[in-house]
C-alpha positions as CSV (number, residue, x, y, z in Angstrom):
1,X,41.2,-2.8,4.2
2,X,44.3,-0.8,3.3
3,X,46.8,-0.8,6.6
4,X,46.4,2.8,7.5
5,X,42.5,2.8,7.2
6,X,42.7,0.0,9.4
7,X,44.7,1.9,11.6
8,X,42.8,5.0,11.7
9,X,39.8,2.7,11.9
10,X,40.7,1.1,15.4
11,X,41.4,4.5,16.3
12,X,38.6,6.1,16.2
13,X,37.0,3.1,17.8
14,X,39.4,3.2,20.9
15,X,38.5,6.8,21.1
16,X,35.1,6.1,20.7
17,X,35.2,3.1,23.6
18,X,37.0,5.4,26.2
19,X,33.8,7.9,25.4
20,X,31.9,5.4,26.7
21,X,33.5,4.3,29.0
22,X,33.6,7.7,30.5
23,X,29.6,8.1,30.1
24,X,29.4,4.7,31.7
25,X,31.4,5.8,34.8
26,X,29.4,9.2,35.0
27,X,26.0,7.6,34.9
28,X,27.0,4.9,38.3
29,X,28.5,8.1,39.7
30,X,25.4,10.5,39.5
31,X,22.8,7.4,40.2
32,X,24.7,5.7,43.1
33,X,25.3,9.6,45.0
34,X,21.7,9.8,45.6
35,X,21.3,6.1,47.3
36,X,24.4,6.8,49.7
37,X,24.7,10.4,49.9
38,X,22.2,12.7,52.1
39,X,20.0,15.4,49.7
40,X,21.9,14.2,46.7
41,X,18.5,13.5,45.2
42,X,18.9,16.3,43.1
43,X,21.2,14.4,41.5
44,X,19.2,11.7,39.6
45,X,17.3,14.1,38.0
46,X,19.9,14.2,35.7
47,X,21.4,10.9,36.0
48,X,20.5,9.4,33.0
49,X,21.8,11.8,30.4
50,X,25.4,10.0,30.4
51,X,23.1,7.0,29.5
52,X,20.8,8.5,27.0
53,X,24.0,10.4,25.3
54,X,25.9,7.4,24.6
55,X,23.0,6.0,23.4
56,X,22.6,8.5,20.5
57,X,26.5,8.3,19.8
58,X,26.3,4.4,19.1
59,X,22.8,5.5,17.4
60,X,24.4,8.2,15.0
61,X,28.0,5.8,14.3
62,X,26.1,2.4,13.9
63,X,28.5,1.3,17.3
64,X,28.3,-2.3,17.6
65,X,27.4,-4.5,20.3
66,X,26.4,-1.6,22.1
67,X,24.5,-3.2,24.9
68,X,27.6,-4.5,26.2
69,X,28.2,-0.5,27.0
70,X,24.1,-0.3,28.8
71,X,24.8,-3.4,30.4
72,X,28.5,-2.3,32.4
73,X,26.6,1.1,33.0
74,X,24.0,-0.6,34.8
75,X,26.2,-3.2,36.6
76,X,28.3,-0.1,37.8
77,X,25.5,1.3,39.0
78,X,23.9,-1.7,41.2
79,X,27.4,-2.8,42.2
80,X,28.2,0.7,43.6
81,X,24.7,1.1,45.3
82,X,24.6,-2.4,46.7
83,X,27.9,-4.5,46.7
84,X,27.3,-4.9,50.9
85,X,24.8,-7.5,50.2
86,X,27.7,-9.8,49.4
87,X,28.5,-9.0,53.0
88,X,25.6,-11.7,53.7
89,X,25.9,-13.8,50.8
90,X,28.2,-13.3,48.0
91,X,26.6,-15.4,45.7
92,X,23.3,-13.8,46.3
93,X,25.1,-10.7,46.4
94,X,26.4,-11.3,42.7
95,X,22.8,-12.3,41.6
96,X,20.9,-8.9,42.5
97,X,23.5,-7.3,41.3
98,X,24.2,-8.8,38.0
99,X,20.5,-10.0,37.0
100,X,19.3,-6.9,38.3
101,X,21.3,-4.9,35.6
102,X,20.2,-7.4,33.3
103,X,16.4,-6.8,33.6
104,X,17.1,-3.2,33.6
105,X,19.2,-3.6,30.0
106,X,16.8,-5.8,28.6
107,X,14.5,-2.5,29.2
108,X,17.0,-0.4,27.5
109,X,17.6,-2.5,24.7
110,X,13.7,-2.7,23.9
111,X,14.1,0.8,23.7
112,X,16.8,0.8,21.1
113,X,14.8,-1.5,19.1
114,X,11.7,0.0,19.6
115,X,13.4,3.4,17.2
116,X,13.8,1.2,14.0
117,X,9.8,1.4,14.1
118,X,8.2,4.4,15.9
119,X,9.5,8.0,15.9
120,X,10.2,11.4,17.4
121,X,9.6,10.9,21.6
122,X,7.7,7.7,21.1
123,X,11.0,5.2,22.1
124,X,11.6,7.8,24.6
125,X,8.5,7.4,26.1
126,X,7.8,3.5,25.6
127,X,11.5,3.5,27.8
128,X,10.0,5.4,30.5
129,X,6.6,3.6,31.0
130,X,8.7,0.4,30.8
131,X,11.1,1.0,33.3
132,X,8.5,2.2,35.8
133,X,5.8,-0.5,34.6
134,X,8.9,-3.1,35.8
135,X,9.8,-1.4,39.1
136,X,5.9,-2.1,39.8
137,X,6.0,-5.3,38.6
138,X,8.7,-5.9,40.6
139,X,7.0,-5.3,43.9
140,X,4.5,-8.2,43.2
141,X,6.9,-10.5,41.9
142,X,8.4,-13.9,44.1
143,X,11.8,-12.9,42.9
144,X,11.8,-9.2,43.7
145,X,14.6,-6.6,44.6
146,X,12.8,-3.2,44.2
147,X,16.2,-1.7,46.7
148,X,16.7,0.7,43.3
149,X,13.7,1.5,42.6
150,X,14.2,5.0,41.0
151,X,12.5,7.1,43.3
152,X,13.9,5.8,46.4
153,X,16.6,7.9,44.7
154,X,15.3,11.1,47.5
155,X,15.0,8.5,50.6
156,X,17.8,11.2,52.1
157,X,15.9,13.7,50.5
158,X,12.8,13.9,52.3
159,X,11.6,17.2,52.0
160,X,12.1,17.2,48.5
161,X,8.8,14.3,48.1
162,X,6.4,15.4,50.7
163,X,4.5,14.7,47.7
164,X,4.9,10.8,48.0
165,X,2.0,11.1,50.1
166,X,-0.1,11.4,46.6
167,X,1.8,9.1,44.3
168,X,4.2,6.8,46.7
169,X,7.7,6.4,45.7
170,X,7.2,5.2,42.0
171,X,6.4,9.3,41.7
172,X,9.6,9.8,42.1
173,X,10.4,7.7,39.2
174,X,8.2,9.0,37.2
175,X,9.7,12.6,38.3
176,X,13.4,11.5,37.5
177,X,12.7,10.1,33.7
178,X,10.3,13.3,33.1
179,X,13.6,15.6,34.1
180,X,16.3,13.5,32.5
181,X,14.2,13.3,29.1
182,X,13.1,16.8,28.9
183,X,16.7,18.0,29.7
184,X,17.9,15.7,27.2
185,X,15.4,16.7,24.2
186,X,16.8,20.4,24.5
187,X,20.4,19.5,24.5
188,X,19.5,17.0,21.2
189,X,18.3,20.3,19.8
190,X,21.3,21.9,20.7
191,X,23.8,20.0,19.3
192,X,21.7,19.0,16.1
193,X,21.6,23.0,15.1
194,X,17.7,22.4,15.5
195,X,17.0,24.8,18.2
196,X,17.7,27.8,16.2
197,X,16.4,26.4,13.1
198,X,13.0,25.0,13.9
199,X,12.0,26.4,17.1
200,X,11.1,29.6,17.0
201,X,10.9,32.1,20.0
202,X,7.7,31.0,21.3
203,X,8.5,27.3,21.6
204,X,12.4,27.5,22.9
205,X,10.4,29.5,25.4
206,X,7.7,26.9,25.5
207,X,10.7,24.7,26.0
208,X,12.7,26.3,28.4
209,X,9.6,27.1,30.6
210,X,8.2,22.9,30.9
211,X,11.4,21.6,31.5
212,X,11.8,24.3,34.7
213,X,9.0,23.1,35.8
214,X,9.3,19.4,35.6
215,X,12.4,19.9,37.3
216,X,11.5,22.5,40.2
217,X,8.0,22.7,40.9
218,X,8.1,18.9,42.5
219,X,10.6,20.8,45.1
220,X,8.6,23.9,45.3
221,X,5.6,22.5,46.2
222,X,7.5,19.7,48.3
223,X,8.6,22.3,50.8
224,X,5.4,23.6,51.0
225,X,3.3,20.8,52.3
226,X,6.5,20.1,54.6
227,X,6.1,23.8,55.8
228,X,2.4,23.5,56.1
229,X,2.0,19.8,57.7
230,X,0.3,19.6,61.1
231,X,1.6,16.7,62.9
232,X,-1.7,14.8,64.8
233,X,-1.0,15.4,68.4
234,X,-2.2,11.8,69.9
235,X,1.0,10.6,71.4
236,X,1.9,6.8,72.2
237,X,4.7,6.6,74.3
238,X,7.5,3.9,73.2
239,X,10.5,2.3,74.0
240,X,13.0,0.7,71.7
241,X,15.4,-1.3,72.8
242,X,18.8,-2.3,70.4
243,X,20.8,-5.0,72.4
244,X,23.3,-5.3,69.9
245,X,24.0,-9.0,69.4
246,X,26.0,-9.9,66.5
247,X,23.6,-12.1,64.4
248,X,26.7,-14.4,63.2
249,X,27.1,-15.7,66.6
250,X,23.4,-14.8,67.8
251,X,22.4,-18.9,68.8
252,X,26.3,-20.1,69.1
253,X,28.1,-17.4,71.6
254,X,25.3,-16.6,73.8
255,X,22.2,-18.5,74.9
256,X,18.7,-17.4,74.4
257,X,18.4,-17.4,78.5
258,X,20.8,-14.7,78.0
259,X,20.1,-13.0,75.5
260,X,16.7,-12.6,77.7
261,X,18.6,-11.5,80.6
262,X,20.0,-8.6,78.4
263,X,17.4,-7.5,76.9
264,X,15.3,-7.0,79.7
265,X,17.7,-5.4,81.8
266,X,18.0,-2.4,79.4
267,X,14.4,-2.6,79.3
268,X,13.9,-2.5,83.1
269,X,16.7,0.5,83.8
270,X,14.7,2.5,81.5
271,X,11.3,1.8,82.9
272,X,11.9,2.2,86.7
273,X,9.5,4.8,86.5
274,X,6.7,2.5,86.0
275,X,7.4,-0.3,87.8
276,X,4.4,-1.6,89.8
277,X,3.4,0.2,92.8
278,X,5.4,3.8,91.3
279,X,2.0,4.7,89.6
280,X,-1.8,4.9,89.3
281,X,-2.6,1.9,88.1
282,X,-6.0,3.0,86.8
283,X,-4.9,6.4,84.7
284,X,-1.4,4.7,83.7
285,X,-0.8,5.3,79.5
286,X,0.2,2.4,77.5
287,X,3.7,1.9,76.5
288,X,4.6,0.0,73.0
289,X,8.4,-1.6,74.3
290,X,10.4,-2.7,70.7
291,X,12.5,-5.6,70.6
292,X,14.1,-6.4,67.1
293,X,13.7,-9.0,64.0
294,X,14.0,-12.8,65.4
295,X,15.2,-11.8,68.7
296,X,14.1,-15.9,70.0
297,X,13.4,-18.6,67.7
298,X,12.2,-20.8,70.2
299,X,8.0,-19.9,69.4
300,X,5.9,-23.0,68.6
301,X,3.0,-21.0,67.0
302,X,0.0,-23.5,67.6
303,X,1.5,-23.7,70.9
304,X,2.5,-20.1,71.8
305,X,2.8,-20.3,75.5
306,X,5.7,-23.3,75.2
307,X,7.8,-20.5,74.5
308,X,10.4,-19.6,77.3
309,X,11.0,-16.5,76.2
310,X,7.8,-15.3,76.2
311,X,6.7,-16.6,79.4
312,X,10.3,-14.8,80.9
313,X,8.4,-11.6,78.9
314,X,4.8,-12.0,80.1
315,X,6.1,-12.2,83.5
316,X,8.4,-9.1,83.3
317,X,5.8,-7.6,81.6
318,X,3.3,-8.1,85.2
319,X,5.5,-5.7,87.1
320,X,4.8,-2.7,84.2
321,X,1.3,-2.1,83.8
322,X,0.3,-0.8,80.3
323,X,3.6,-1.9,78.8
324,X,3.1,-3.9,75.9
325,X,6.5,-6.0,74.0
326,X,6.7,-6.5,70.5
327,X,9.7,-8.6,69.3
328,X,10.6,-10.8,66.3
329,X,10.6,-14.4,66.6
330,X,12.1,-17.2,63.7
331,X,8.6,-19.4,65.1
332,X,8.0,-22.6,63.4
333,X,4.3,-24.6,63.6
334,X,4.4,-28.2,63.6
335,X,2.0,-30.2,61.7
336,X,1.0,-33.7,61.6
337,X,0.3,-35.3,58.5
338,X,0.1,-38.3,56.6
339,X,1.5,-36.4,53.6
340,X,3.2,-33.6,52.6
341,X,0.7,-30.7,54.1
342,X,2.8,-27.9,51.8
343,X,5.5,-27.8,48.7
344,X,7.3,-25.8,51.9
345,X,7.1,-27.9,54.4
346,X,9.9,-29.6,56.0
347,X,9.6,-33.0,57.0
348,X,10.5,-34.4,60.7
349,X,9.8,-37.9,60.7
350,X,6.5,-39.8,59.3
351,X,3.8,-38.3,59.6
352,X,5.4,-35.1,60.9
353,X,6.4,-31.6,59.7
354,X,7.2,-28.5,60.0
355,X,6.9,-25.0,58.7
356,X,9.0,-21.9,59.2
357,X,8.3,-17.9,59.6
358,X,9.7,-14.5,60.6
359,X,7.0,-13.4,63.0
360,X,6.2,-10.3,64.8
361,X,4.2,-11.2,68.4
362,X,2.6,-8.8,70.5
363,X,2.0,-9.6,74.6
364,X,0.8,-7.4,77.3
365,X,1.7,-9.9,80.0
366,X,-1.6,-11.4,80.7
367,X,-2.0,-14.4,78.0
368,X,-3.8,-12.1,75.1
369,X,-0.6,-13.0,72.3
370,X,-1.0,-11.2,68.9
371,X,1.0,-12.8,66.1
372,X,1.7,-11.5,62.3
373,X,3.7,-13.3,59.7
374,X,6.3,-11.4,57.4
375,X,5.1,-11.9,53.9
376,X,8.0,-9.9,51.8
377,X,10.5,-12.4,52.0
378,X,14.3,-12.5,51.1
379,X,14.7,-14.8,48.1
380,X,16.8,-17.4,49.3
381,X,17.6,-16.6,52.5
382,X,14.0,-16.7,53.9
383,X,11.8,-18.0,51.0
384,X,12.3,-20.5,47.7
385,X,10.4,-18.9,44.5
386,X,8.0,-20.8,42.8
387,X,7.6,-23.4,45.6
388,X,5.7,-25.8,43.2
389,X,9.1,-26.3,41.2
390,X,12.2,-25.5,43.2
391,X,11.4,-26.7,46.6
392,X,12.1,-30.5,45.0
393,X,15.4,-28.9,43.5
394,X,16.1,-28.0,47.2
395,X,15.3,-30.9,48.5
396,X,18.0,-32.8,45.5
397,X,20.3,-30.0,47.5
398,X,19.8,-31.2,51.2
399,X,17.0,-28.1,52.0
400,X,20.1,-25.2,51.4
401,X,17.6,-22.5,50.7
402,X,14.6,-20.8,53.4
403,X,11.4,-21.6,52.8
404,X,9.7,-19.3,55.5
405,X,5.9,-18.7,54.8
406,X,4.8,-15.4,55.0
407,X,0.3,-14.3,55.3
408,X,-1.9,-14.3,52.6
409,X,-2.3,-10.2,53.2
410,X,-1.4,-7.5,56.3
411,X,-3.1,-7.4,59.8
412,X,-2.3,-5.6,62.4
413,X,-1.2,-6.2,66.1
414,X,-2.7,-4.1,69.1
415,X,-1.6,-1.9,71.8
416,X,-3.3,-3.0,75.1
417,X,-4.2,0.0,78.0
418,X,-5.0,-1.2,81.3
419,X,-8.3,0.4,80.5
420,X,-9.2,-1.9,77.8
421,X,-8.5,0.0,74.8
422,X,-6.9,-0.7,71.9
423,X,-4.2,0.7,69.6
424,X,-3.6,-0.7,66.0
425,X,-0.6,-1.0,65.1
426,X,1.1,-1.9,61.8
427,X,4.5,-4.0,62.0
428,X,6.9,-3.9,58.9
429,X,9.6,-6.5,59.1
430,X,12.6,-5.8,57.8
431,X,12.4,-6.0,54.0
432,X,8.8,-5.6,54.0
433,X,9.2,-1.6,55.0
434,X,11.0,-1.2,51.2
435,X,7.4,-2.0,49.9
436,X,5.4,1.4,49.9
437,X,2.0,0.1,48.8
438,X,2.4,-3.0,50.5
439,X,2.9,-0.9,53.8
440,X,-0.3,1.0,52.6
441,X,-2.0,-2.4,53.9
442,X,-1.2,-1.7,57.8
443,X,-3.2,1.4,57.3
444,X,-5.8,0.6,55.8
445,X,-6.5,-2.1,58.4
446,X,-6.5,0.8,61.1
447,X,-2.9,1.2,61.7
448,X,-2.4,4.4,63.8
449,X,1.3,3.9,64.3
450,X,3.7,2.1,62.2
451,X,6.6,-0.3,63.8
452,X,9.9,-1.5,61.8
453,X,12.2,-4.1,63.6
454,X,14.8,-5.3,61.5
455,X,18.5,-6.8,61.9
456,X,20.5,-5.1,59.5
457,X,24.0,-6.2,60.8
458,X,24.3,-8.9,58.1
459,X,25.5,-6.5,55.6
460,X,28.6,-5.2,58.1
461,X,29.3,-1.3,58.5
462,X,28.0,-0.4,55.0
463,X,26.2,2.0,53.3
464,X,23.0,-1.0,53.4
465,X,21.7,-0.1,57.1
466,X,21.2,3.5,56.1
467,X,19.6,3.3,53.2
468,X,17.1,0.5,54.8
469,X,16.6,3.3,57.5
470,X,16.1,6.0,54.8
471,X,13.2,4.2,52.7
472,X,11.4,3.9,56.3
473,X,11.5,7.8,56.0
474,X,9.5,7.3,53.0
475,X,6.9,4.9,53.9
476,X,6.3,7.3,57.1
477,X,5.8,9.8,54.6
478,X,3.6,7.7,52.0
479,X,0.9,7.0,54.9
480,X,1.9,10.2,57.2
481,X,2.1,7.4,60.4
482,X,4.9,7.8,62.8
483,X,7.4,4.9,62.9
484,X,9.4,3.6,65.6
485,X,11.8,1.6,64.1
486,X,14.3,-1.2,66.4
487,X,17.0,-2.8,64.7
488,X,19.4,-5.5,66.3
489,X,22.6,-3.4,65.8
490,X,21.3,0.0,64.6
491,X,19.9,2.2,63.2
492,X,16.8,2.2,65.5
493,X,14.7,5.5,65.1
494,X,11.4,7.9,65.9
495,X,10.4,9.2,62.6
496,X,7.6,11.7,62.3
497,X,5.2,11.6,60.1
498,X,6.8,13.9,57.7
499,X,9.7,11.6,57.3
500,X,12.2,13.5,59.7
501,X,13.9,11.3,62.4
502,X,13.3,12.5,65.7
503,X,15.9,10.2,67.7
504,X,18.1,7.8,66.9
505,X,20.9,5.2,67.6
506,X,24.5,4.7,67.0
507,X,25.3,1.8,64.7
508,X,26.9,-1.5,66.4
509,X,26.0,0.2,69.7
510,X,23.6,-1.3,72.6
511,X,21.3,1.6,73.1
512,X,17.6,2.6,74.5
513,X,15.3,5.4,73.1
514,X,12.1,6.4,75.0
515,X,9.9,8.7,73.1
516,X,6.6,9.5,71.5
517,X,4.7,8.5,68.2
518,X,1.5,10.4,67.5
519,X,-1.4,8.3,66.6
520,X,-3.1,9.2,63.2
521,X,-6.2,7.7,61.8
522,X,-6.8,10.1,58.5
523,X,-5.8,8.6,55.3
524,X,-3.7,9.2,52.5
525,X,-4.2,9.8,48.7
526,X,-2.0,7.2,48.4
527,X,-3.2,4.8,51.0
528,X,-6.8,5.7,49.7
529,X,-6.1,4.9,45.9
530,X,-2.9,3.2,46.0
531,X,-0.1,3.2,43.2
532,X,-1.7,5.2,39.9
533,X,1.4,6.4,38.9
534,X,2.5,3.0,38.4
535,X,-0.9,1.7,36.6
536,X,-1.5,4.4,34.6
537,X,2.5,3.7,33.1
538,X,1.8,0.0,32.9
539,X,-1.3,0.9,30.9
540,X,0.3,3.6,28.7
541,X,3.2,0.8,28.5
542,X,1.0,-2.1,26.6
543,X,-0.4,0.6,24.2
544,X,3.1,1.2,22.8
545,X,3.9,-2.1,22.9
546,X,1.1,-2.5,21.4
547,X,1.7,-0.2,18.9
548,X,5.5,-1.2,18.3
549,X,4.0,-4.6,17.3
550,X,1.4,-3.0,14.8
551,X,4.3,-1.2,13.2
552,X,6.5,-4.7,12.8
553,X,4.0,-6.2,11.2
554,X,3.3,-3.5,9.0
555,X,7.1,-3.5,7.8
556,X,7.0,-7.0,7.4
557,X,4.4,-7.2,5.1
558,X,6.0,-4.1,3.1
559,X,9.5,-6.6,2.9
560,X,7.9,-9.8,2.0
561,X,5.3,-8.1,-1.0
């Protein structure tokens, strides 16, 4: 090549790069606002075109490795949204963020391949029944981080998808690729001189008109069911209690005795009013008292009652009739066996072993001790995928990852009234409340009331805690429950059943809420029928790819005759 083409040559190509680099930047800007950012929602709605434009550039100039350009855009994007993970664990913190983007680029680049063989909107739509077919995928899978799921996008959005309650959050998704694509197919048309030319007056109109309302009737008639939603009036009064202890030092800096000590006496300041003897004993209501995620990890659970801490709470619990505690325990069940009883389980000495959990318990103070197992564990941290295979690499390690086991499915814990009645209750811990149709399953087991306790101070003062609290905003509109939510260091909430908080803490402060949840026992479309959006895409999904195969093969053949 002649010096001066060369010249010109590189260029163009650094002109070209900086382009990108630009689009890159715009798309983490206008995805990442939405996930840190109150009603910014709006914003993904047109987050992708950055992505979707540079796409056709590199399409139109034959660019090179361009999935290096897809991949940065995504890794911008996750690293932005979720860098405070490596608060916790850096290394972890670098895998969601960096395999994440992969997995989503892998999608992309299917895309891009997928246009050498079908035509017109086809790739367009095989990308966006991919990508949402994935983010379901990805709420069944050992190795899951559904954090970005698209339409957690309006988690500080709320009145925007009082719709959720119909399609869950992977609506949402389905919302924000709809809007981005049909925004995107008129501005192709634009620049391609094809607007004028092909389209007459009838389809610009046509046009104009569908991509209005993909992009503002989901608002329109958002606002409506907000404005028209009647709140169940059924109250259940509770109290939610955030002690505050940093979770670093949580079993070095202060014993569990202590810990006790503090907990209850926030607990007893705020209930004078019903101490023993202060009330009618036989009309008193039941009280639901919140303690947070592994508050005491020193529950045997085939021997519950060995527990100091909760015989210190069963006795508080004798001077407060109708006051029922749930708190989070790390509980462990011992098992004696001649072999291995699990690929998770932990051996003590021969013939003895011992299995881990993150546990929710239940106790009204008189010996009846409900217990539920978190099942949506942190890869890692709490759980080892695949136990079959990489428990014996963790074992080579010295045992360096958790191998917590969660239920085979949902059940819910009760309410006790000093009449004998009962009040379901579903308990989300932690990570499980970013799971929509997995929190369907407290419902559907006769959940009235939904309960989140969490400890959210691992990540530090960052942008994580909110968000966490933001998708409970969601699920609380998904099955229209009301959610009393107690985290360790804050946020802890009320949230109604249309999504709004009604009270809440200050981060990183000790604090006490008393309120009221109202019970509900009506049913969702979405509880009902669970996740169609996401089926009917995954379906749609392995037609194309179905399709896209036929088509190979056909050009195949063609080549080799």
């Amino acid at each position: 090549m002649h010096p001066k083409c060369k010249l010109l040559h590189t260029m163009k190509g650094n002109k070209t790069n900086l382009q990108f680099l630009c689009f890159s930047a715009a798309f983490a800007i206008l995805m990442t606002l939405p996930f840190i950012v109150p009603h910014t929602g709006f914003l993904a709605l047109a987050g992708f075109l950055p992505l979707l434009m540079m796409d056709r550039i590199a399409t139109l100039t034959g660019k090179r490795h361009f999935w290096i350009w897809h991949y940065l855009s995504f890794v911008l994007w996750n690293a932005a949204t979720t860098f405070w993970v490596c608060n916790a664990t850096v290394g972890g913190g670098l895998f969601a963020i960096f395999a994440n983007s992969f997995q989503m680029s892998v999608i992309f680049a299917l895309f891009r391949f997928s246009k050498r063989y079908l035509s017109g909107i086809l790739p367009y739509l095989l990308l966006m029944v991919t990508w949402i077919a994935w983010e379901r995928a990805y709420f069944d899978a050992d190795i899951s981080w559904p954090w970005l799921v698209l339409g957690n996008a309006f988690a500080g959005s709320i009145k925007s998808v009082q719709w959720y309650e119909y399609t869950g959050t992977l609506g949402g998704s389905l919302w924000i690729w709809l809007s981005n694509l049909s925004v995107f197919g008129i501005l192709v048309a634009l620049s391609d001189g094809r607007w004028m030319r092909d389209f007459n007056r009838k389809a610009r109109t046509a046009a104009v008109t569908g991509t209005v309302i993909v992009l503002a009737a989901p608002f329109i008639l958002s606002h409506i069911i907000y404005a028209n939603y009647e709140e169940t009036q059924d109250p259940l009064e509770v109290l939610v209690v955030q002690p505050n202890i940093d979770p670093y030092n949580k079993f070095t800096a202060m014993t569990q005795s202590r810990q006790n000590d503090l907990f209850l006496g926030y607990a007893e300041q705020a209930l004078r009013d019903r101490k023993l003897g202060r009330l009618d004993t036989a009309r008193v209501e039941p009280l639901l008292l919140l303690a947070p995620e592994t508050f005491t990890n020193d529950v045997i659970t085939n021997d519950l009652h060995t527990s100091r801490t909760l015989r210190e709470f069963d006795a508080f619990l004798q001077d407060y009739p109708g006051v029922n505690l749930l708190f989070g325990a790390s509980s462990h069940t011992f098992i004696e066996s001649s072999v291995r009883p699990s690929h998770t389980a932990r051996q003590l000495r021969d013939g003895r072993w011992i299995e881990s959990h993150n546990s929710a318990l239940m106790t009204d103070g008189y010996g009846d001790v409900g217990l539920f197992h978190k099942n949506k564990l942190v890869v890692g941290v709490e759980m080892t995928p695949y136990p079959a295979v990489f428990c014996k690499i963790d074992d080579m390690l010295g045992g360096v990852m958790g191998r917590c086991v969660g239920q085979d499915s949902v059940s819910v814990l009760y309410v006790r009234g000093t009449d004998g009645s009962t009040i379901p209750v579903g308990c989300a811990i932690c990570y499980e409340s970013v799971y929509g149709e997995y929190c369907t399953g407290y419902v559907k087991k006769g959940a009235e009331v939904l309960a989140i306790i969490t400890n959210d101070a691992w990540w530090g003062d960052t942008p994580g805690y909110r968000q966490h609290l933001n998708y409970a905003r969601l699920r609380a509109v998904e099955t229209r429950r009301d959610i009393a939510r107690c985290a360790n260091t804050g946020i802890s909430a009320i949230i109604d059943q249309r999504g709004e908080i009604l009270q809440q803490t200050s981060w990183w402060e000790p604090a006490v809420l008393r309120g009221y949840v109202n019970r509900n026992d009506d049913t969702t479309f979405f509880v009902r029928n669970g996740d169609i959006t996401g089926r009917v895409c995954t379906f749609v999904f392995w037609l194309l790819l179905a399709a896209l195969a036929v088509r190979i093969i056909l050009s195949v053949s063609r080549k080799v005759k």
